[in-house]
DRENGUKOL-108586 format. One line per 8 residues: their letters; for each residue x, y, z of C-alpha. Coordinates in Angstrom, 1 decimal. Example, Ala and Ser with C-alpha at 12.3 -4.5 7.8 and 13.67 -1.06 7.14 Angstrom:
as> 12.3/-4.5/7.8; 13.7/-1.1/7.1
END
This chain:
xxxxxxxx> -68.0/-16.5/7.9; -65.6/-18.6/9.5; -64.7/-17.7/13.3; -61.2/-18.0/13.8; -61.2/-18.1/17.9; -63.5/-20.6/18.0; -61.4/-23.0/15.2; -58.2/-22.2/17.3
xxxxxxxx> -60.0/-23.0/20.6; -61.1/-26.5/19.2; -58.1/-27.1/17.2; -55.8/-26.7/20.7; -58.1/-28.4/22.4; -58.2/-31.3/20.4; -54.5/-31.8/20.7; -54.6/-31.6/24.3
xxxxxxxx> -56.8/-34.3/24.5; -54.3/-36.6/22.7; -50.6/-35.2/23.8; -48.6/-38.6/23.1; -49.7/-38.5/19.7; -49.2/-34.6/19.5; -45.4/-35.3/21.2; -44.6/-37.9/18.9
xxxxxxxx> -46.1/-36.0/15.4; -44.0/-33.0/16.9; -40.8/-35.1/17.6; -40.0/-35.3/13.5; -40.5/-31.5/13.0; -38.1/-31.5/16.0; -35.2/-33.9/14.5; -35.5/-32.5/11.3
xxxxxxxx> -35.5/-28.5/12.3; -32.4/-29.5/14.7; -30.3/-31.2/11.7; -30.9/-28.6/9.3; -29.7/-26.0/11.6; -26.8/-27.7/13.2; -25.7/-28.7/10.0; -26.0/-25.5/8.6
xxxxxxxx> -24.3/-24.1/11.8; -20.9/-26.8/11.3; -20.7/-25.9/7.1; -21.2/-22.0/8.2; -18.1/-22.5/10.8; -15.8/-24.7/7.9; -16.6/-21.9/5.6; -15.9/-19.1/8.2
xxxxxxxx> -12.5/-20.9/9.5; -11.0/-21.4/6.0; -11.9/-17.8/5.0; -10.0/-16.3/7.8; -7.2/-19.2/7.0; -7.7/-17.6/3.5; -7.0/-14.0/4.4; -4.1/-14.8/6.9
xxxxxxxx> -2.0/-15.5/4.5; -2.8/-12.7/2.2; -4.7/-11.2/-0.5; -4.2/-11.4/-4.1; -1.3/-13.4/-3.7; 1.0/-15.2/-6.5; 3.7/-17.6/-5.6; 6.7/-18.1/-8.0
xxxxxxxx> 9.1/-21.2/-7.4; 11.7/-22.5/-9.7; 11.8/-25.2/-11.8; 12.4/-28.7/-12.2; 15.5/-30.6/-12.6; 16.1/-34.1/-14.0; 18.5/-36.4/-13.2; 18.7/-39.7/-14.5
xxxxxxxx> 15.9/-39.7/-16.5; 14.0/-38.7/-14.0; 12.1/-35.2/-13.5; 12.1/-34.0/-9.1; 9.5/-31.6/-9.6; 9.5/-28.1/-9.1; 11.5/-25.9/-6.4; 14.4/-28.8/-7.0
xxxxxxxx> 16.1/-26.6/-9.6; 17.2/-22.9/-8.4; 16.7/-20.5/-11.5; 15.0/-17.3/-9.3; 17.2/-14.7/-8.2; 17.0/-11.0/-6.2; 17.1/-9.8/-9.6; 14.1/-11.0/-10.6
xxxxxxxx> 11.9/-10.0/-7.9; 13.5/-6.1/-8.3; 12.2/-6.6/-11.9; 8.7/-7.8/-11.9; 8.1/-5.2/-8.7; 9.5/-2.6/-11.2; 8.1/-4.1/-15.0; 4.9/-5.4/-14.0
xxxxxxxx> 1.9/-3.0/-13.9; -0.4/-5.5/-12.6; 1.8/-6.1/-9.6; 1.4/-4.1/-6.5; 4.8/-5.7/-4.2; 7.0/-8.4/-4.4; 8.8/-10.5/-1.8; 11.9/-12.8/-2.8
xxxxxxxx> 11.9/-15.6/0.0; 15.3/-17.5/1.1; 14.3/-20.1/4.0; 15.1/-22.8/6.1; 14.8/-24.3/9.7; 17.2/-23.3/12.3; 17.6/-23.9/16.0; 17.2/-20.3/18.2
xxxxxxxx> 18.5/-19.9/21.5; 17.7/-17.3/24.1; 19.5/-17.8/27.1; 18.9/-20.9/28.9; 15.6/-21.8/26.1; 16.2/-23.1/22.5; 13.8/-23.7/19.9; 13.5/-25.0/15.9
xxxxxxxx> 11.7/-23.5/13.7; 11.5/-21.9/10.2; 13.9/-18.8/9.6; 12.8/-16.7/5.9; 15.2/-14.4/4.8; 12.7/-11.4/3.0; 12.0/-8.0/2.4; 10.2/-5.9/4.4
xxxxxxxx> 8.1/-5.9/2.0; 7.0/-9.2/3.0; 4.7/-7.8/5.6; 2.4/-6.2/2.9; 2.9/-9.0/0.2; 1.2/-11.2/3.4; -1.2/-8.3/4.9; 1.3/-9.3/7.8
xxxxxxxx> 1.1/-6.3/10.9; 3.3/-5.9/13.9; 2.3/-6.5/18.0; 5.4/-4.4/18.9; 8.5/-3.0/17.8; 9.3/-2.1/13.7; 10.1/-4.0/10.8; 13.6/-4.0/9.2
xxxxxxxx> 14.1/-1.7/6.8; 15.4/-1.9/3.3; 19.0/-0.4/4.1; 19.3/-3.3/6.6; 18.6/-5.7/3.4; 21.6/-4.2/1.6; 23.9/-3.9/4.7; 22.8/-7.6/5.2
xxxxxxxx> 22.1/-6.8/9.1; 21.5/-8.9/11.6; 18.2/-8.3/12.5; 15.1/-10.5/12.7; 11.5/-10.3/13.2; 9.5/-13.1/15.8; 6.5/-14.6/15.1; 4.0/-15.1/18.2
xxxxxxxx> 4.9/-18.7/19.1; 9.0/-18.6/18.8; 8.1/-15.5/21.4; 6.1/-17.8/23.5; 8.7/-20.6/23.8; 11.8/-18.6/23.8; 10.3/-15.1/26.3; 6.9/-16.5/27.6
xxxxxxxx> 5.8/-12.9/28.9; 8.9/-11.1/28.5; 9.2/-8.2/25.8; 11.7/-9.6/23.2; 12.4/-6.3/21.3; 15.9/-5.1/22.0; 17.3/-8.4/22.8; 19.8/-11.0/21.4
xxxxxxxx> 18.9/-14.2/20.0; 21.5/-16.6/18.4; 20.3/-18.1/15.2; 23.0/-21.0/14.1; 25.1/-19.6/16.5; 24.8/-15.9/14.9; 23.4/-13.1/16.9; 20.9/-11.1/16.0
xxxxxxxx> 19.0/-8.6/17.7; 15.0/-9.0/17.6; 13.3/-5.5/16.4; 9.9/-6.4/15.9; 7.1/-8.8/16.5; 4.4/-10.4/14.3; 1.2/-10.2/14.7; -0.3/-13.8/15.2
xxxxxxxx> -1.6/-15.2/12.2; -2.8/-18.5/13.5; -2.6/-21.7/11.0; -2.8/-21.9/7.4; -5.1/-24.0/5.2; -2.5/-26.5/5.4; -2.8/-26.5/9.1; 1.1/-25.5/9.7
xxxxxxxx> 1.5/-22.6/12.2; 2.2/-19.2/10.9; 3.5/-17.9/13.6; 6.3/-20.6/14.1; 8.6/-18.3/12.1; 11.4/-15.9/12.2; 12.0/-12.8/9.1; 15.5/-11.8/8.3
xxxxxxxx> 16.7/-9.6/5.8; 17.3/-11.9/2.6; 21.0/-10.9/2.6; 21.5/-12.1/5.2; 19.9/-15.5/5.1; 22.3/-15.7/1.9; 25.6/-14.8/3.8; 25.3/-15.8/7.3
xxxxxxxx> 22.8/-18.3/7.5; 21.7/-20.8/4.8; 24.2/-19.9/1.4; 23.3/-19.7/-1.9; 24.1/-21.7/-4.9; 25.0/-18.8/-7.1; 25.0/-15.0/-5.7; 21.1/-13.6/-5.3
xxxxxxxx> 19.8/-17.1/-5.5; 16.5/-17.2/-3.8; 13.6/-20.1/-3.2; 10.5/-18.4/-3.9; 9.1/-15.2/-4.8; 5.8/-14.1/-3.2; 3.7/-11.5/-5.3; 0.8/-9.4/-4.6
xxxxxxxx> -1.4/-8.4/-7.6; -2.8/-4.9/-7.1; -6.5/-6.4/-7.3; -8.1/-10.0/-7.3; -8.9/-8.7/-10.8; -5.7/-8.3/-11.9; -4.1/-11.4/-10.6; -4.9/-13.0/-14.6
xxxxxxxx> -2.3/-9.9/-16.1; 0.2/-10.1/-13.2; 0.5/-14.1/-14.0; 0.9/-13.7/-17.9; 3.1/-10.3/-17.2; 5.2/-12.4/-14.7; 5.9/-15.8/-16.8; 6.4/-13.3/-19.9
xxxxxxxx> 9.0/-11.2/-18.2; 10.7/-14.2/-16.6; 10.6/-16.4/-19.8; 12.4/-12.9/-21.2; 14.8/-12.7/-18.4; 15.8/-16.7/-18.6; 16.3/-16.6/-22.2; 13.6/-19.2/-22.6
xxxxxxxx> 13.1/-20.3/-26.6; 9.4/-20.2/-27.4; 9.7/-24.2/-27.5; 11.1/-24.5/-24.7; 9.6/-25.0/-21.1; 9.4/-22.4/-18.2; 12.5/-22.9/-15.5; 10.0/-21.4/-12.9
xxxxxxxx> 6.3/-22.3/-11.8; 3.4/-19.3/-11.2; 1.1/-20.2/-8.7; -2.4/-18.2/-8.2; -2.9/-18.7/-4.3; -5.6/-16.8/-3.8; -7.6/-18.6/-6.4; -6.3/-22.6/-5.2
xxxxxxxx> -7.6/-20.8/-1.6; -11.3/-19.6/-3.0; -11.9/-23.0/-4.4; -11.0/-24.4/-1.4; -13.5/-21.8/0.4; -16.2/-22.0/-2.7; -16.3/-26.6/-1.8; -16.9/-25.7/1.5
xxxxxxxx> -19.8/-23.3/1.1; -21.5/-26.3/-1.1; -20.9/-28.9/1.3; -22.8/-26.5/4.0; -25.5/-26.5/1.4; -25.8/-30.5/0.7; -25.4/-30.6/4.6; -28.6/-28.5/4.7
xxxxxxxx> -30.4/-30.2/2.1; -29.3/-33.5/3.7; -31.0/-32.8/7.0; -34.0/-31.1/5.1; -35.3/-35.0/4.3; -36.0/-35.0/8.0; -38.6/-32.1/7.9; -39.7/-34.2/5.0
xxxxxxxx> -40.2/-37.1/7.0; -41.8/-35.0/10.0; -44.1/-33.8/7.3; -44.9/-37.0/5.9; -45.4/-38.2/9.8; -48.3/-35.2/10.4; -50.0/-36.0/7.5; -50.7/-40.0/8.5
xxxxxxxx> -51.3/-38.9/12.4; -53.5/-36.5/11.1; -55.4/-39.3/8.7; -55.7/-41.9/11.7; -57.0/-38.4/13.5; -59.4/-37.6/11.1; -60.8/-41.9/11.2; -61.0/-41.3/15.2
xxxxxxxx> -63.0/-38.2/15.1; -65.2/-38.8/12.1; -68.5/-38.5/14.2; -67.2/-35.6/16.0; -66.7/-34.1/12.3; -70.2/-35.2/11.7; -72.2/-33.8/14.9; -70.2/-30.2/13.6
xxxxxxxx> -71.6/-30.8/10.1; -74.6/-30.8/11.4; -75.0/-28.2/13.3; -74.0/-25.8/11.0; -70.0/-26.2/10.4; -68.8/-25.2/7.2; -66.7/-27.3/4.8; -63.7/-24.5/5.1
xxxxxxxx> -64.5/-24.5/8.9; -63.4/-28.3/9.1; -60.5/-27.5/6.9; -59.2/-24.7/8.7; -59.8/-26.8/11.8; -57.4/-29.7/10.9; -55.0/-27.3/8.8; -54.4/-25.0/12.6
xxxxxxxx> -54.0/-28.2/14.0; -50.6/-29.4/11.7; -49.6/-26.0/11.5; -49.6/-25.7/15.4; -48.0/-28.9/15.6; -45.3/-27.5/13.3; -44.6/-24.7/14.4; -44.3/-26.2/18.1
xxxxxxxx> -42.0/-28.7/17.0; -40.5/-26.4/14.7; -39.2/-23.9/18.2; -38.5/-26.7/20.1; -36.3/-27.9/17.1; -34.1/-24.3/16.8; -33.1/-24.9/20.8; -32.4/-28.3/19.9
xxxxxxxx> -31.0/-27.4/16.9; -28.8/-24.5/18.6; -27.6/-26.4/22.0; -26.7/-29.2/19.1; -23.9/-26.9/17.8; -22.8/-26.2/20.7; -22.4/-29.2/21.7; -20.4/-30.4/18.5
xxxxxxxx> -18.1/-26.9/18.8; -17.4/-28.5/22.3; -17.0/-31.9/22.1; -15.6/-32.4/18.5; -13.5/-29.0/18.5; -15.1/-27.8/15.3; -16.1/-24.0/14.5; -19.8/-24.0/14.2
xxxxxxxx> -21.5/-20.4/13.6; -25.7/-20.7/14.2; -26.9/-17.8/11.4; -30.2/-16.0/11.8; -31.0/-16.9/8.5; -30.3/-20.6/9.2; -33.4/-20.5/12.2; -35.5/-18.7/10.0
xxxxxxxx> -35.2/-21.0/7.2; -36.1/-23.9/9.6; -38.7/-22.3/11.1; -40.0/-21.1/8.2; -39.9/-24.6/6.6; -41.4/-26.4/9.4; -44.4/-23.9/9.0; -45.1/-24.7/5.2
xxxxxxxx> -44.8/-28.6/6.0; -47.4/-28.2/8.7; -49.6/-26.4/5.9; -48.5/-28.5/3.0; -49.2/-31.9/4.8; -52.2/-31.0/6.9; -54.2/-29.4/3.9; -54.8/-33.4/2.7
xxxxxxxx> -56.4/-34.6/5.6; -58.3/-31.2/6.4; -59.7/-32.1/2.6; -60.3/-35.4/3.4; -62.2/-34.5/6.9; -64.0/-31.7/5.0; -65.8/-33.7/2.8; -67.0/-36.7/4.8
xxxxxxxx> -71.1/-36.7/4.6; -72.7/-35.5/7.4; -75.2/-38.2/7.9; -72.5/-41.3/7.3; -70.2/-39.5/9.6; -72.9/-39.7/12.3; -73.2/-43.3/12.1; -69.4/-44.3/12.3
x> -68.8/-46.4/14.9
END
């Protein structure tokens, strides 16, 4: 029967005769449990950082802009031609089952003053029901309203950072801004968004009622012209119908031949966004499988430490054999031994592996998240590399012949 205690006792003590060689087997388990987790932990952060940039900007969200125009020959691309209008927003929000709101978007960049402070940024003439289009809430104060849309009032909602440069800590709802020299009087705040996958802040921005934007602000080519209109499918199941419902309806509404090509351009956002989120989560994976060739190598390293071992301490293996030590004895015996190295390296490697992240969060600005299943992986890796590397020379020692073992010099 083989006696556990006693292996373990020899095993440790064995690698506490010869602790450089132990430090140095360890010091690969080390490197390699440290990569895998602190790469795991920077693709876990990407991933979590676009998924929140994802669901800033909204759920099930389609984008319609207008087509292209050609002058010259030559084609400008889309948005360069205005074909949307308020009418067609009020008719996919009304014809389209698959569609749950719809937000017609008129915008440009103006300069806002507030007293003695002035500031540029982007002014969108909307709906209110922009704010659920873009899963948008408010700090403070109330959105406009739809009568304010048809009475083109002069109201405006602030986004968090034209509040910070233009109030600091003052409450801006009930004042007077000036936007292009017209005032308006700020009702509401946004709650801040952050930046977008593109990197652009959200909360750079100012809402107006879109009728507004059209009389008293930017103009329009022709009367209910509009830029863009922002849609929201009811579910990320239905965005496929709301697109084909959409380009049907408008190809319907802009007398488009069946030959002839759409004036306007649908846009699936959500699913550009979850292949931007779905590359991500695959480059944490290669990350991982990247740094797993270190365990590799600290594997590879305990195997030939534990093959010059097992040369050094052939008569010791011997003078066991012959007093009565098993063949699995002087397996086990050289198995604890990797496995302890391992497993050693393998929990000095997660604090490595963890104060890593941290450091690269820190130094290099990045978002890195350390998961629980991440260290367990690791851990649990390092474990089988100390088994699957340390079984070879256990065999090896385990069948040296008693008698030739006692006479190696």
């Amino acid at each position: 029967m083989i006696n556990i205690p006693s292996t373990l006792k020899i095993a440790f003590r064995a690698l506490k005769v010869n602790k450089m060689r132990s430090a140095l087997t360890m010091l690969g388990i080390i490197i390699g449990v440290g990569a895998v987790i602190a790469m795991l932990a920077v693709g876990t952060g990407a991933s979590k950082r676009i998924s929140e940039q994802i669901s800033s900007i909204g759920s099930n969200l389609i984008i319609i802009v207008p087509g292209a125009t050609t002058a010259g020959g030559v084609r400008m691309g889309s948005g360069t031609q205005p074909t949307l209008t308020m009418g067609d927003a009020e008719a996919i929000k009304k014809e389209c089952s698959a569609v749950s709101d719809v937000a017609p978007v008129l915008s440009g960049v103006a300069q806002v003053v507030y007293g003695h402070q002035n500031w540029s940024t982007g002014v969108v003439g909307t709906s209110p029901s922009m704010l659920t289009v873009r899963d948008w809430a408010l700090s403070s104060g109330r959105s406009f309203t739809d009568q304010d849309v048809k009475s083109a009032t002069k109201v405006c909602l602030l986004g968090q950072s034209v509040v910070d440069n233009l109030f600091g800590d003052m409450n801006p709802v009930g004042q007077v801004i000036r936007i292009k020299n017209v005032p308006f009087t700020v009702v509401g705040v946004l709650a801040a968004k952050g930046q977008d996958p593109r990197g652009q802040d959200q909360d750079d921005t100012i809402l107006v009622p879109v009728t507004t934007a059209q009389k008293k602000l930017f103009g329009t080519t022709f009367p209910g012209m509009v830029r863009i209109i922002m849609v929201k499918a009811k579910s990320i199941d239905d965005l496929a119908s709301a697109e084909k419902q959409i380009n049907s309806l408008l190809r319907q509404r802009h007398r488009i031949g069946p030959k002839q090509d759409n004036d306007f351009t649908v846009r699936n956002l959500t699913s550009v966004m979850q292949t931007a989120e779905e590359s991500t989560q695959i480059m944490a994976i290669l990350l991982g499988a990247i740094a797993s060739v270190s365990l590799l190598v600290g594997g590879i390293g305990i195997m030939n430490i534990m093959l010059v071992s097992v040369t050094e301490r052939t008569r010791e293996i011997g003078i066991r054999m012959a007093i009565g030590a098993k063949t699995w004895d002087i397996r086990l015996q050289f198995i604890i031994e990797a496995l302890i190295l391992s497993l050693i390296g393998g929990i000095a490697g997660i604090v490595a592996g963890i104060s890593s992240s941290e450091l690269i969060s820190i130094f290099a600005g990045w978002t890195t998240i350390v998961s629980p299943f991440s260290i367990v992986l690791a851990f649990g890796f390092s474990g089988l590399v100390g088994i699957f590397f340390g079984f070879y020379p256990a065999y090896k020692a385990s069948l040296l012949d008693p008698i030739e073992a006692l006479r190696y010099e």
